[in-house]
Every structure is written in C-alpha cells, then in structure tokens.
N, C-alpha and C positions, 0 to 999 in steps of 0.2 A: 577554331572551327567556327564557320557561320553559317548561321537560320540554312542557306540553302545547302548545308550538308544534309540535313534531318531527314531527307527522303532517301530512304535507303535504295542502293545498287543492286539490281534484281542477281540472283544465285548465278547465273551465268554469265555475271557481266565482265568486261574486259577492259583493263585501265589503257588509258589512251596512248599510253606509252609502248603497248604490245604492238608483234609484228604482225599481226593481220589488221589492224587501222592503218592509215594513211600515213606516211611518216609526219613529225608534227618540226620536223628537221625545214621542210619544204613550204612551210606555210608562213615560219615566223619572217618576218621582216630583220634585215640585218639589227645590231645591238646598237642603239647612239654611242656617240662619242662620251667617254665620262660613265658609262652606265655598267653591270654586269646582267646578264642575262641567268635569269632562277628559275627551274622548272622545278614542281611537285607534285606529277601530273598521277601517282599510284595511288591514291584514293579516287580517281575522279571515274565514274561508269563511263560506260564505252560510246552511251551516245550523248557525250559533249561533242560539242562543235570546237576544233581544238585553235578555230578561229578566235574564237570567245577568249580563251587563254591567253592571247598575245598581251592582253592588258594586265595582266598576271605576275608577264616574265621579265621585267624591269627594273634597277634599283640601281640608283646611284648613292654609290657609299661617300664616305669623304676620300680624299685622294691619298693620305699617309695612313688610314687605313688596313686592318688585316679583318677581311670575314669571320667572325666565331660561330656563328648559328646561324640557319633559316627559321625564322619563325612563321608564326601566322600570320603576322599583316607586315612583315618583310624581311629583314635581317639584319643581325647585332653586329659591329665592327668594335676590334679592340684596336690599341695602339700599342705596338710590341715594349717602348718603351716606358708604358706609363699603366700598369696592370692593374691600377685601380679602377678605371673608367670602361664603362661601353655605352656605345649610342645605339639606341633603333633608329632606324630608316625603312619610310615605309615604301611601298610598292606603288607604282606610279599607277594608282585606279581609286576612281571617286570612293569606293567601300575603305579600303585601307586608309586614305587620305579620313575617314568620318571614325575610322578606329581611334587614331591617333589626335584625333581633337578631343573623343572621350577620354583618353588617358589622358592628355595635358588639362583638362578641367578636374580630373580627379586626381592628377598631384595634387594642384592649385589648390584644392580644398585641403588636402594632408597638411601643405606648408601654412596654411590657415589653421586647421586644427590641434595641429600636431600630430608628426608621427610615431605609427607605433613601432614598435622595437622589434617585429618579426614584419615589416614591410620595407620592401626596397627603397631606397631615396633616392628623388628626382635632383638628380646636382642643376640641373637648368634644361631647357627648352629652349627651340627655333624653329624655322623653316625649314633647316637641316635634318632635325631629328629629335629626339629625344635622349639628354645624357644624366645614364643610370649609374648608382655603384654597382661595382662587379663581384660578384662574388667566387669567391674562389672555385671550390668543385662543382661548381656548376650545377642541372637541376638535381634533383632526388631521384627522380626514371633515371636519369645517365648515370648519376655514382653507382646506383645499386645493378645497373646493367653492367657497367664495368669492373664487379665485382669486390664496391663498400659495403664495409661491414658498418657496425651502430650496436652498443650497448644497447641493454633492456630500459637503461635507465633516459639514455638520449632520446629512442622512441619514445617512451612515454612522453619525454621534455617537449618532443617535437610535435605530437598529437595535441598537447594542451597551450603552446604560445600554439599553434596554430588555430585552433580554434576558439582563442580569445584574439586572433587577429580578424575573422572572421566577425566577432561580435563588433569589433570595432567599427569594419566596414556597414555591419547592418545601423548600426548608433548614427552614421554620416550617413544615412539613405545611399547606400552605394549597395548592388547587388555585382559579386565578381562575377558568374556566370559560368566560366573554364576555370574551375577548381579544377587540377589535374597535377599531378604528380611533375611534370616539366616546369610549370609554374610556381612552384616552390624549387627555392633555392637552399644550397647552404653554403652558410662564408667563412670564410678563413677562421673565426671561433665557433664551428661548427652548430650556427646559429641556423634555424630553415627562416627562408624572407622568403616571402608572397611577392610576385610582381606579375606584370602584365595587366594591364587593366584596357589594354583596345578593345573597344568595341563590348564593356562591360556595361550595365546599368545603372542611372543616378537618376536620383528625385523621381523617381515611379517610371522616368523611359525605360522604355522595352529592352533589352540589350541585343546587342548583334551579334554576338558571338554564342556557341551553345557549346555546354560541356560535352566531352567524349561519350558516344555511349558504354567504354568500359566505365566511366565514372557515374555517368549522368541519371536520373530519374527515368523510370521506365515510361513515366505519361509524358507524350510531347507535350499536352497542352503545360502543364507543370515547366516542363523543364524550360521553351521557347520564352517563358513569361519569367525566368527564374526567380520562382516564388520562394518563400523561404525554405518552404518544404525541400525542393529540389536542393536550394541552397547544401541544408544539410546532408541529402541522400549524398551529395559529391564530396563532401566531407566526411563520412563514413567511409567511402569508397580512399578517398586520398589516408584516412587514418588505417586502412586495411594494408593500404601499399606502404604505408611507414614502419608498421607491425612486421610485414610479412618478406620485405623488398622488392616483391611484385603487383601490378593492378590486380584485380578483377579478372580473372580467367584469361588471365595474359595470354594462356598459350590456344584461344578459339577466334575465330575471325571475329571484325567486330559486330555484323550483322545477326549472328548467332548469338552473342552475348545482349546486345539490345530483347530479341528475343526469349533468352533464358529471363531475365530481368521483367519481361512482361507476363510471364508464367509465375514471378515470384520466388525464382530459384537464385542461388545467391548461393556463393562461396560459403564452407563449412567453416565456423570461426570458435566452436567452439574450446581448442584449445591455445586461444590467442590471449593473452592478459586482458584487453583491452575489444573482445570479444561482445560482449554485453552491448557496449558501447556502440559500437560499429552496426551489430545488429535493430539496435533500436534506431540509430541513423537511417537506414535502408526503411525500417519498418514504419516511418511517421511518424516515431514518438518522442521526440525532441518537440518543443516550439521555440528554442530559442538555441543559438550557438552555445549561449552563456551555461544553458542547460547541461551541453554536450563538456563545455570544459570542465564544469565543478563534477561531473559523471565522472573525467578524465582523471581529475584531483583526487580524488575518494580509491578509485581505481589503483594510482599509483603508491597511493600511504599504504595500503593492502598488500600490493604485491611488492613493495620495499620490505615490508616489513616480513615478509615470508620470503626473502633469499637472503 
C-alpha cells in the first residue's frame, strides 16, 4: 500500500471496476508486446480517473516465466522447473520503479551485514527484477486462508524470530513499513521470513509504502512517518493474526476498522497466550521490538510449561 491510499474512500464509494463507471476496458491502450496487462482496481474510490491507472496495468515478466502473485509494486514469477527461485518485476511507473531501488539498497545492506535467519535472501539483482528465495507455502494470510493449521508451540516460535527480525531491521536503520501478514512467509522448515521491503524506510527517509489499516496505527501522522511506535502497533497486529489465523476484524470493511482503531477499540485478546503482548503492542507500551521479543520469551516458558 502507498502514502496515497491513507485517504480514505468515502461510505458510498464505488470501485472503478463497478458497472455504473465507465468501462476501464475502453480506455486502456492495447498491452506491448512482451508485456501482461494487471488490474487491481477494487480498492481504488470511484473518483479515480481510470486514466491515471493505465500506468499501473503493465509488467513485463521474464519470458519462461509462470505468474505466482500480484503484489504491490508488481508481480512474482516462478520457474516451473526450478522451485526454489522467484523474481519481482516491478510495474512500469516511476513510484514502483522508486519501490524497487528501496529494496535492492536494503538487500545490499543485509549482504553487508548479514542476514537474519527469518528474512528472505536476495539471490541477486538487475534491471530485470529482483530474484528472491521462494518459499514454499507461501504468505501466512494465504496458509491460514486456505485452511493451515500451526501448533501452539510454532505460533509462539513465529511471534518471537519475528520480532527479533524486526529489531534487526531497526539495528540497520531500516523501518519495514507494511508489516502485514502477506509479508511474512513460511518455507518449506516451516520457518515465517519477512520480505518485501519496496518502498520501505532507510536512514530516517520517509517510506512510501504504509501499512494496512487492519494492521496499522490509528494516527496517520505515526503511521505515514512509520515511527517506531507504529512499527510496533503492526507487530502486535501481525502477532494477533499468527495467534488467532486471522487479522484484526477480518470480517469488517477496512474503513470501519481504521475507525474502530481510532476510537481505541481493538480485538478481545484476552484469551490468547500471548495476549498481553499484543495488547501492550496496540497500546504504546513497547519501545523497542527487543522489548516485545523477550515479553514473547517469558510468555512462552509459561505457557510451555502449563500444557
């Protein structure tokens, strides 16, 4: 998601894709040669200009090539024969083109620093794309929509490398931004890896992308700037959806959840293990990730030792 989602789509509004706009069939310019045309136009309010979108709907993959995802700044290709790898390919618009120079600066500093063992690795970079390992079941929203299960013991595992993956990133002046359940992975050792870093934060830049508001901080100014704070509120939010197998009021629009969220109102978590936790995440009382891991640590010696 980017900064220009933040304004929300008034209660009546109509995604551009409905049948009382304009067809948006009629507007686009045929597909180039080499290229697939991608629409994701059911978030966007009704008065876009579906003009504006043509920049949007473009992506040229590699040629052997299979589609696996649309993402946010374009979409992942795997190679049937070779299931370890997928590349991003971004969307042919200056914003996505500025996403993907963030993430290849924010490998570049991983393979400088080293990485951490719940973040994906950059197998290399081009003008092509960006090629990632792949991980097997794909993100944590998809497993647990398609109905994965997870030990008591694996949640808790996945709540704490996760958010000592998070400290790592804050250690490297990196703010991820879109902490969200899609963004975490899990691999074939049933490891969760953090990836996506387009249009993330580095050395105090602002980032460009902004978390969901089922995940995200209720204050724009917080969340646009993603401050630590915010950092962690989305971290709470991603460790509720690991706990539970769903976001944040999964089943309310998301205009209404931002809302709820601005009122203070928040998911009952009181019979969650790892409840405490989550809730002090949402509530600003973390100041540091490391905080929220060793809460996590303590949390799970506890409820190990009581089943």
């Amino acid at each position: 998601m980017t900064q220009a989602d933040l304004v929300p789509a008034p209660a009546d509004a109509v995604p551009v894709s409905s049948p009382v706009d304009p067809p948006v069939e009629n507007k686009l310019p045929p597909t180039p040669e080499g290229y697939i045309r991608v629409r994701n136009l059911t978030d966007c309010p009704s008065d876009w200009d579906p003009d504006e979108l043509v920049q949007e709907t473009f992506i040229k993959g590699p040629p052997d090539g299979e589609r696996l995802v649309v993402c946010g700044v374009g979409c992942l290709y795997y190679w049937p024969d070779d299931p370890s790898r997928v590349v991003k390919v971004a969307r042919s618009t200056p914003e996505a083109n500025a996403q993907i120079e963030i993430e290849k600066r924010i490998y570049s500093r991983f393979e400088e620093k080293g990485y951490h063992p719940n973040i994906i690795k950059c197998l290399r970079y081009d003008d092509s794309g960006i090629y990632l390992e792949r991980a097997e079941h794909g993100s944590l929203t998809a497993y647990f929509e398609e109905g994965g299960d997870a030990s008591l013991t694996e949640r808790l595992q996945w709540s704490y490398d996760l958010a000592d993956a998070i400290q790592y990133l804050h250690d490297l002046g990196i703010r991820h931004a879109d902490l969200v359940g899609r963004n975490i992975l899990l691999d074939s050792s049933r490891r969760v890896r953090l990836c996506d870093f387009g249009g993330s934060g580095i050395d105090g830049e602002k980032p460009i992308v902004v978390s969901s508001v089922y995940y995200g901080h209720p204050d724009d100014d917080e969340r646009t700037a993603c401050t630590v704070k915010a950092e962690l509120h989305t971290l709470g939010s991603v460790i509720y959806e690991i706990s539970t197998s769903r976001m944040p009021f999964h089943d309310k629009r998301g205009y209404d959840v931002g809302q709820l969220f601005k009122k203070g109102i928040y998911p009952d978590v009181k019979d969650i293990v790892l409840g405490d936790v989550i809730a002090k995440c949402w509530a600003g009382e973390f100041t540091t990730a490391r905080e929220v891991a060793e809460s996590i640590k303590f949390a799970k010696g506890r409820a190990l030792q009581e089943t």
